[in-house]
C-alpha positions in Angstrom: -19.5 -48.5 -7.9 -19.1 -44.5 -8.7 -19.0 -41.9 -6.8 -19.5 -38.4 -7.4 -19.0 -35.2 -5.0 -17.9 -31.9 -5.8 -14.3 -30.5 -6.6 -12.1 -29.6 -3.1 -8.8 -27.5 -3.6 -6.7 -30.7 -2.5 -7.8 -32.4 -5.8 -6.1 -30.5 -8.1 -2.7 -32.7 -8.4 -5.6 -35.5 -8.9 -7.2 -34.0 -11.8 -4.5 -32.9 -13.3 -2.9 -36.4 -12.9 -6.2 -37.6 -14.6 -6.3 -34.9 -17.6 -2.5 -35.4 -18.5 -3.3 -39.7 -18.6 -6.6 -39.1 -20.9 -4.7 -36.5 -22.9 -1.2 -38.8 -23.4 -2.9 -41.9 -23.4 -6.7 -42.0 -24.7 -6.5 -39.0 -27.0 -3.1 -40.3 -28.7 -5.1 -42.0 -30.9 -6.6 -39.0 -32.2 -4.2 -36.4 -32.6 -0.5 -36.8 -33.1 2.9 -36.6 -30.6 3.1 -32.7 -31.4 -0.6 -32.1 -31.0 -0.6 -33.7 -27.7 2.4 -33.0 -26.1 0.9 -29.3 -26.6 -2.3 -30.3 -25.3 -1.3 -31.9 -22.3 0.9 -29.5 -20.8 -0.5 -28.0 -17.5 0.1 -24.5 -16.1 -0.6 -25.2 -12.4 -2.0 -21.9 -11.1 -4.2 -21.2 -13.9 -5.7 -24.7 -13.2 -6.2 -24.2 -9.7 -8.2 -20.4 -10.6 -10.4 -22.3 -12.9 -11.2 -25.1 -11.3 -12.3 -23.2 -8.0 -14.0 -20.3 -10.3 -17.1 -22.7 -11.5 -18.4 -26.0 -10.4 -16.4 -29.1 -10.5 -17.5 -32.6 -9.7 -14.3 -35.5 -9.5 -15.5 -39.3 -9.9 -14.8 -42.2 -8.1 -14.8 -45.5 -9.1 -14.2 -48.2 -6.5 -13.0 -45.6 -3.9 -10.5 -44.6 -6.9 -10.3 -41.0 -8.7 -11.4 -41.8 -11.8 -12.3 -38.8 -13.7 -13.6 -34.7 -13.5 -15.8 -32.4 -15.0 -17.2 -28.9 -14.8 -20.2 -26.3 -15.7 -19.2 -22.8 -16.6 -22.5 -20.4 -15.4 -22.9 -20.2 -18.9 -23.9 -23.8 -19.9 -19.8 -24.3 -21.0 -19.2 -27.6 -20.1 -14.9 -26.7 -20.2 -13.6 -30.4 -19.5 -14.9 -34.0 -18.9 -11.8 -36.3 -18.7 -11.7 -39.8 -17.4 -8.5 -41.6 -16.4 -7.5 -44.2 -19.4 -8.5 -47.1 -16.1 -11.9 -46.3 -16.0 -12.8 -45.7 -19.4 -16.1 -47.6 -20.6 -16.9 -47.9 -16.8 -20.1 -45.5 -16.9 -17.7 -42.9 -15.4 -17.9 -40.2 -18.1 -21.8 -40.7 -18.3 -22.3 -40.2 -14.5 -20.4 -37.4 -14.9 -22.6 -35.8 -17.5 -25.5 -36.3 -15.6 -24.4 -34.5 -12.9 -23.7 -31.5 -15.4 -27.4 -31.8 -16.7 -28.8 -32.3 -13.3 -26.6 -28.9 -11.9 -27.5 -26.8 -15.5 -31.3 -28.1 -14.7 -31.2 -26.5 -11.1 -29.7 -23.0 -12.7 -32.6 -22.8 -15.3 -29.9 -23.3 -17.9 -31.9 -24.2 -21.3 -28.3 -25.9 -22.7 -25.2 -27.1 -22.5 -22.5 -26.8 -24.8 -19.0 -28.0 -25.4 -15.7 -28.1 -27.4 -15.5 -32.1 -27.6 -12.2 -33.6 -28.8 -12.2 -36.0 -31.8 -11.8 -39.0 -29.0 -14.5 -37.3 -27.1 -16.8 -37.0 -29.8 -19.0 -40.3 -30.0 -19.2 -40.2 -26.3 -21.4 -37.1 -26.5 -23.1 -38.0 -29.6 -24.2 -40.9 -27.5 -25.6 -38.9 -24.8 -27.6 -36.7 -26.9 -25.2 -34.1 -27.5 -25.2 -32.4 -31.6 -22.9 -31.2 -33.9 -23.1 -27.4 -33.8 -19.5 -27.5 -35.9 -16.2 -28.4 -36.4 -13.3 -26.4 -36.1 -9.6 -25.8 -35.7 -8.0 -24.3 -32.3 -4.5 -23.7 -31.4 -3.2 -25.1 -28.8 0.5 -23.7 -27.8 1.4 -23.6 -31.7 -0.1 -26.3 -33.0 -3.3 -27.1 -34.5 -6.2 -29.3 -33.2 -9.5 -30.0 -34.6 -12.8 -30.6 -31.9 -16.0 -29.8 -32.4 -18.6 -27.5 -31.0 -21.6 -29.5 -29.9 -25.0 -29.1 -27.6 -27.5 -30.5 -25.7 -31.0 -28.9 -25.2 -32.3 -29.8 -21.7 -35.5 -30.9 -20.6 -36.7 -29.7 -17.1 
């Protein structure tokens, strides 16, 4: 069963557990040792400014953290990461509906993303398209994603 309630400050080591596990485990696939080793690297404070500075909603699955997202006022959806355990458990896509259910209630018309290359299906799959691809640099090296959005319906 999964749970979903917003973000509290006493999460933080728990989604930055969950982050570094997607990034060093799931997205390895993806990108190589440099690319994640740079990727994955956490700077504690900044997290904990960003996380409190916009919604955040953490998942559980069985009574067990199992992954985190966010909505920038915007319509940036920053980060959706689900712990390598959970993965293919419907976690990620109650997650996004949560985002589309919050960006409904703030009149948002879209949300929008930076979705990894491991990332990428998944959001294809939930109705997400390709806006573009691009390059970003991460600590001095060089990772591809890809901008993409979804149009909601009210």
């Amino acid at each position: 069963m999964i749970g979903i309630r917003p973000y509290t400050p006493n999460d933080l080591d728990t989604v930055i557990e969950i982050f570094r596990r997607a990034i060093l485990e799931t997205a390895s696939k993806d990108y190589n040792e440099a690319q994640i080793q740079a990727w994955a690297q956490v700077d504690r404070n900044r997290w904990q400014i960003h996380r409190q500075s916009r919604p955040t909603w953490l998942a559980f699955f069985n009574d067990q953290a199992a992954g985190f997202t966010d909505l920038e006022p915007d319509g940036h959806l920053d980060m959706l990461f689900v712990h390598p355990l959970y993965q293919g458990r419907g976690v990620a896509t109650a997650l996004i509906r949560t985002v589309e259910a919050a960006a409904r209630e703030q009149h948002l018309q879209r949300i929008f993303t930076e979705a990894s290359i491991t990332a990428k299906p998944f959001f294809e799959k939930q109705g997400f398209t390709l806006v573009t691809d691009q390059w970003v640099e991460v600590r001095g090296q060089r990772l591809q994603n890809f901008k993409m959005e979804k149009y909601i319906v009210a």
